[in-house]
N, C-alpha and C positions, 0 to 999 in steps of 0.2 A: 659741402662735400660733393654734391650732385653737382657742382656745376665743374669745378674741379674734375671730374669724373668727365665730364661732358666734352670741355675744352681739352683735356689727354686723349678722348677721340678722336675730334675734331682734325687735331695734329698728326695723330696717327695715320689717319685718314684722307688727310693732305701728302703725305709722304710716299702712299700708295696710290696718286693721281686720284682721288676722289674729291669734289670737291663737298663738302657741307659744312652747316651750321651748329653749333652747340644744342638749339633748340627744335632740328626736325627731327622726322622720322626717321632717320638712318641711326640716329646716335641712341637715341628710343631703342629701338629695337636692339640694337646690340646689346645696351643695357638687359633689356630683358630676357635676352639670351643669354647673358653671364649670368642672373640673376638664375635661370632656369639650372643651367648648369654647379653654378654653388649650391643649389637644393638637391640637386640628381647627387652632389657629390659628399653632402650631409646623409642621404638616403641613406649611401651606401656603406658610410663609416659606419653608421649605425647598427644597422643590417647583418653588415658583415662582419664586424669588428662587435659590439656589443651584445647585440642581439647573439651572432654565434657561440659567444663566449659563454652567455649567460646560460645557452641550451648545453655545451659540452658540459655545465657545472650541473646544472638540474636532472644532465642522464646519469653524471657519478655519484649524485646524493643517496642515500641510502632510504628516503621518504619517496613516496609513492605521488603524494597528491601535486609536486609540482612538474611529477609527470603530464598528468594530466590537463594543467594548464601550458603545457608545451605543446602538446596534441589539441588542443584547443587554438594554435597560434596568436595568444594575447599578448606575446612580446613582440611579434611580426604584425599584428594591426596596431601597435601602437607605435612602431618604428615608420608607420605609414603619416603619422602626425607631424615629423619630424621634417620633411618637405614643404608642408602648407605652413606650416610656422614658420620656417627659413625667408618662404616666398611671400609671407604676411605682414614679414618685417622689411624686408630688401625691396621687395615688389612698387611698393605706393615711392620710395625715394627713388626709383628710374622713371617712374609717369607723373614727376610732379611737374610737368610740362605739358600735358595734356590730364586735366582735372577730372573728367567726365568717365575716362579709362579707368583713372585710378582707384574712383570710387567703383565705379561696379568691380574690376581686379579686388580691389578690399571686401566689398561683402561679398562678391564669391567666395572667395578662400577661407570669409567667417563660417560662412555655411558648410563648405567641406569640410572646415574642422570640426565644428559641430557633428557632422555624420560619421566622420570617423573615427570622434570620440566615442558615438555613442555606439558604433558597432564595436568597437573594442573592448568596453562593459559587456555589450552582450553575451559575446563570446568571454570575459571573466564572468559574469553569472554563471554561464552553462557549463560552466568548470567545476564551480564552486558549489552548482549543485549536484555534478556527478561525484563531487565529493562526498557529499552528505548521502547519496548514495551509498556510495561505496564504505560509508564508513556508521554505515545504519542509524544514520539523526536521521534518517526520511522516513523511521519510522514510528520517531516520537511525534513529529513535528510536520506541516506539509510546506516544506522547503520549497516544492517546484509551483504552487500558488503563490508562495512568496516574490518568487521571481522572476515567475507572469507577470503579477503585480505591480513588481517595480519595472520593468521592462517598459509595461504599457504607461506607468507613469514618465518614465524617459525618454518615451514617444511624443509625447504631448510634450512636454516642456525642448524638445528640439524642435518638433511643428513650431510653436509660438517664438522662438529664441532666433529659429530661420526665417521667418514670418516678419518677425519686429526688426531682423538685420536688412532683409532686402526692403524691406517700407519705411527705413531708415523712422520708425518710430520706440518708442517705449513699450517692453514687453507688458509692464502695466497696464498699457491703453487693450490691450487683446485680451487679457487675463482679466478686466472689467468686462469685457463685453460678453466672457462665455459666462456669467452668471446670470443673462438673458436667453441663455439659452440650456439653463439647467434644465428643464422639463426635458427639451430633445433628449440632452443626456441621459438623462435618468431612462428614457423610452430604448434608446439605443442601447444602452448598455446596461440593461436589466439583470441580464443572466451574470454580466459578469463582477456588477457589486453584489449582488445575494450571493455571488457563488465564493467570493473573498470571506463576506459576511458568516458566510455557514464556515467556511475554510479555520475563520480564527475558531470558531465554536467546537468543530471536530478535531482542532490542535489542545483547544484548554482545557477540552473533558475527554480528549485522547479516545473520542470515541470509534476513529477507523483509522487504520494505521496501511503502507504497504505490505502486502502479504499476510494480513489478513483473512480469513476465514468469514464472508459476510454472506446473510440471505436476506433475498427482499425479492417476498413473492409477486408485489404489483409491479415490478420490472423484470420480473424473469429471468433474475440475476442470484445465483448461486456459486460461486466460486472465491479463489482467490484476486485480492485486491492488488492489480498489477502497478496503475499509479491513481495520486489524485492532484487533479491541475487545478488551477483556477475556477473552473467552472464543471467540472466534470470529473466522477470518477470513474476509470474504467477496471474492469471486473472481468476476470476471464473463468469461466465457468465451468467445470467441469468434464462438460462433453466438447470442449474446448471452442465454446464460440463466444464471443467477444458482449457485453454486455455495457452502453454509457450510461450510466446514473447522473443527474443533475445533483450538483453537490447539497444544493439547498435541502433535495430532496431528502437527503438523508438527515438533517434536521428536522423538519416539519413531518415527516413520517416514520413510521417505526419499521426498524430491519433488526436481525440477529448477526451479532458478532458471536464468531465462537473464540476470537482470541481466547477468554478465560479457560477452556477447553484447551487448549494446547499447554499456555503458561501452568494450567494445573499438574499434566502428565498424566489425568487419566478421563477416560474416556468411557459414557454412560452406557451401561446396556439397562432397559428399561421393558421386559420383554414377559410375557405371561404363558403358560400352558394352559389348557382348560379341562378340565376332572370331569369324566361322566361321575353326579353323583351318585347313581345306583352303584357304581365301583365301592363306594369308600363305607368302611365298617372299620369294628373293632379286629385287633391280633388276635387270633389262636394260639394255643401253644405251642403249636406247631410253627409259627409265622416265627413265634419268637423266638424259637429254637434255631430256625432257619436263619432269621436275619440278622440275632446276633455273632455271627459268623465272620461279618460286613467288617471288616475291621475301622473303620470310619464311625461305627455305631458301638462298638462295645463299650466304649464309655456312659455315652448315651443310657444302654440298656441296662447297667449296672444302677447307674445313679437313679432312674426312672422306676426301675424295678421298688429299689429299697424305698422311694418316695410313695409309691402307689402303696406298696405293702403294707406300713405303716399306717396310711389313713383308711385303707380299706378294713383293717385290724379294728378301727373303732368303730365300726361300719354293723349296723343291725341288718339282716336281708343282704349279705354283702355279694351274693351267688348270682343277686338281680341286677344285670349290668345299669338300671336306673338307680339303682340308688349307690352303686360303686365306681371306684375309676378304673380305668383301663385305656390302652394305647392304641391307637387309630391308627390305621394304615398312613392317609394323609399327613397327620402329624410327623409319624415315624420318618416318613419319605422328606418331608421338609428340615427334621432335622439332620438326615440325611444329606440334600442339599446345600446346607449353614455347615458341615463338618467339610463336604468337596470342595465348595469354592474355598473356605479358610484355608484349606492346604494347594489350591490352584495356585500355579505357580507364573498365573498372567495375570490376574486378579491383585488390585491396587487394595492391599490393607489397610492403608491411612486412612480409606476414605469409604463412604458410607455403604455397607454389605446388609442386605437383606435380603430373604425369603419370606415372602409376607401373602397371607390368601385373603384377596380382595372379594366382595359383595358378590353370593352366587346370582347368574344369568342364566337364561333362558339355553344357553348353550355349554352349561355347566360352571363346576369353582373355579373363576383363575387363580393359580398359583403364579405370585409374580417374581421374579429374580429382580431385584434392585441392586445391580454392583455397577463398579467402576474396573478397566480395565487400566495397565501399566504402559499399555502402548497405543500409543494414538494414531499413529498410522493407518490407515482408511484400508488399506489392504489386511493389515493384519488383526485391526479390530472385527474384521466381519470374519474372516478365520477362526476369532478367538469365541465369538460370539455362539459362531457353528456348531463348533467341535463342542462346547457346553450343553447345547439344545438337543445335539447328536445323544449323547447321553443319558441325556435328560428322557429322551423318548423311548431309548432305547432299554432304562433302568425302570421303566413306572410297572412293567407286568411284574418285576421284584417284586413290588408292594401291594400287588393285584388291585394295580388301581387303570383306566382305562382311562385313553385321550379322547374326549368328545368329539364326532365328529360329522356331522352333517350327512344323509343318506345323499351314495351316486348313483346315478345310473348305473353301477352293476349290481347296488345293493338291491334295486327293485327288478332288475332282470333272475335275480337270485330266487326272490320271492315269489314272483310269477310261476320259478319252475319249480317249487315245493308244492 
């Protein structure tokens, strides 16, 4: 067929005053210049026929994600393949006349197509992970190490693949010789197998996820988990500066997620008063007159009443508050407390509510509020936390009981002038 091809020049060629031969360079080239032109003219069927077609279809679909792989142009880098194939097949039958041409034209065009196979993966990856993106697997899973991963492995195997086509050798003979050179590897590319390595461990025990809630005080890092690659996760903090964690690190070291904090819906207040205890004594009659008034406590006082009365009835000496019972300011105030927050209307009931008085100190009793709030939000947890301890301080002279508090400098300039 090529010579065929050759001698229709030839004639052609003759008829136009030229004179040549089937076998030079005039007839070569022409060849290769048709051959150039049947690929320009593959290009463009493709291109603009297929490829158009296929984007008109993918912007009327009513699904999202083959948007995305249109905005990625992986039908347009792979319409790019469509030329070196044309020319990989046509090319070597116009230089079968000069040998030396043909071979390198052939593994050139092997090599380009190798590159442009593999950037048009790249670009399907990067698609396929703002998919998972956008459609929240990136936050069971770390999708964008996965395909670093592969990425870097389809690097290397186009290295050796371009490597063995121009050394016209066996990708074998290359892919024997780098297990001489494991060590380097393993030297060079430290961070980025641990950081694969830790990558599957924090996918299989789902221990950090995108947006994520993490602290890890030996990196400085508090905030939300914006991504995590390969080798690194990065962490945006807070006061909004940017934090990289070695992924390994978060394997071999210990950080807090507060995922479980969010997925619960309530959010901890863990927070104490402290009692001067010279404040705290028994009720008066008067106290109880007074504060069963409280409408949050008349049940309390009812119930308490008729319990103390009862055992104090069988009570010898019953007039000596040691050897009878009676109600404490403290107590009163905390069951006070356990009746407020039960009826707070921020206050997460599902979940664990206590008023509990922890081991007295040196700077009086804490009373501790143990509850869980309904809203997790960072703003409005410390709102809700407030407006509670507002209360809180603001209700203890009710029970004539005092907040501890440490002498200031104005308590000693007071003193000086008595």
């Amino acid at each position: 067929m090529d010579q065929e091809l050759r001698a229709s020049i030839t004639q052609w060629l003759a008829t136009v005053g030229i004179d040549s031969q089937p076998a030079d360079g005039v007839s070569t080239s022409i060849l290769v210049i048709a051959c150039f032109i049947v690929a320009f003219i593959g290009y463009v069927f493709v291109k603009r026929g297929v490829v158009s077609t296929m984007n008109i279809v993918i912007t009327r679909s009513r699904v999202h994600w083959d948007d995305i792989f249109m905005r990625y142009r992986v039908l347009e880098k792979l319409a790019k393949l469509v030329p070196a194939l044309i020319l990989n097949i046509i090319l070597p039958l116009a230089l079968t006349e000069h040998e030396v041409l043909a071979s390198l034209a052939d593994r050139l065009l092997d090599v380009t197509i190798v590159i442009l196979f593999v950037r048009a993966v790249y670009s399907a990856l990067d698609a396929a992970n703002e998919v998972a993106d956008v459609n929240l697997v990136s936050r069971r899973l770390p999708i964008k190490s996965f395909v670093q991963l592969f990425k870097l492995f389809m690097f290397f195997v186009a290295i050796i693949i371009s490597i063995s086509v121009l050394a016209d050798q066996s990708p074998v003979y290359f892919l024997s010789g780098l297990g001489v050179a494991t060590g380097l590897v393993m030297l060079v590319f430290r961070d980025t197998i641990l950081g694969f390595v830790a990558g599957i461990q924090l996918a299989a025990n789902r221990m950090v996820s995108p947006t994520d809630w993490i602290q890890m005080d030996k990196y400085g890092a508090d905030g939300a988990v914006e991504e995590v690659s390969l080798t690194t996760v990065k962490v945006r903090n807070w006061d909004q500066t940017i934090t990289m964690i070695p992924a390994y690190a978060l394997v071999s070291d210990a950080f807090k997620n507060w995922r479980g904090m969010s997925e619960s819906g309530g959010r901890r207040i863990k927070r104490s008063v402290q009692i001067d205890i010279s404040s705290i004594g028994f009720l008066t009659e008067q106290d109880k007159q007074r504060l069963s008034k409280i409408n949050l406590l008349k049940s309390y006082f009812a119930a308490k009443s008729q319990e103390i009365s009862t055992f104090n009835a069988q009570v010898e000496d019953a007039d000596m508050p040691v050897n009878s019972r009676h109600l404490t300011n403290v107590g009163t105030f905390r069951a006070y407390m356990l009746a407020y927050l039960n009826q707070h209307e921020k206050v997460h009931k599902d979940m664990t509510l206590l008023v509990r008085q922890l081991a007295p100190t040196s700077s009086g009793v804490p009373i501790e509020l143990y509850i869980f709030t309904n809203d997790i939000r960072w703003a409005a947890y410390e709102d809700i936390q407030a407006d509670i301890f507002d209360h809180v301080f603001a209700i203890l002279p009710e029970f004539g009981l005092r907040v501890y508090q440490g002498p200031t400098g104005a308590d000693v300039r007071s003193l000086q002038s008595h």
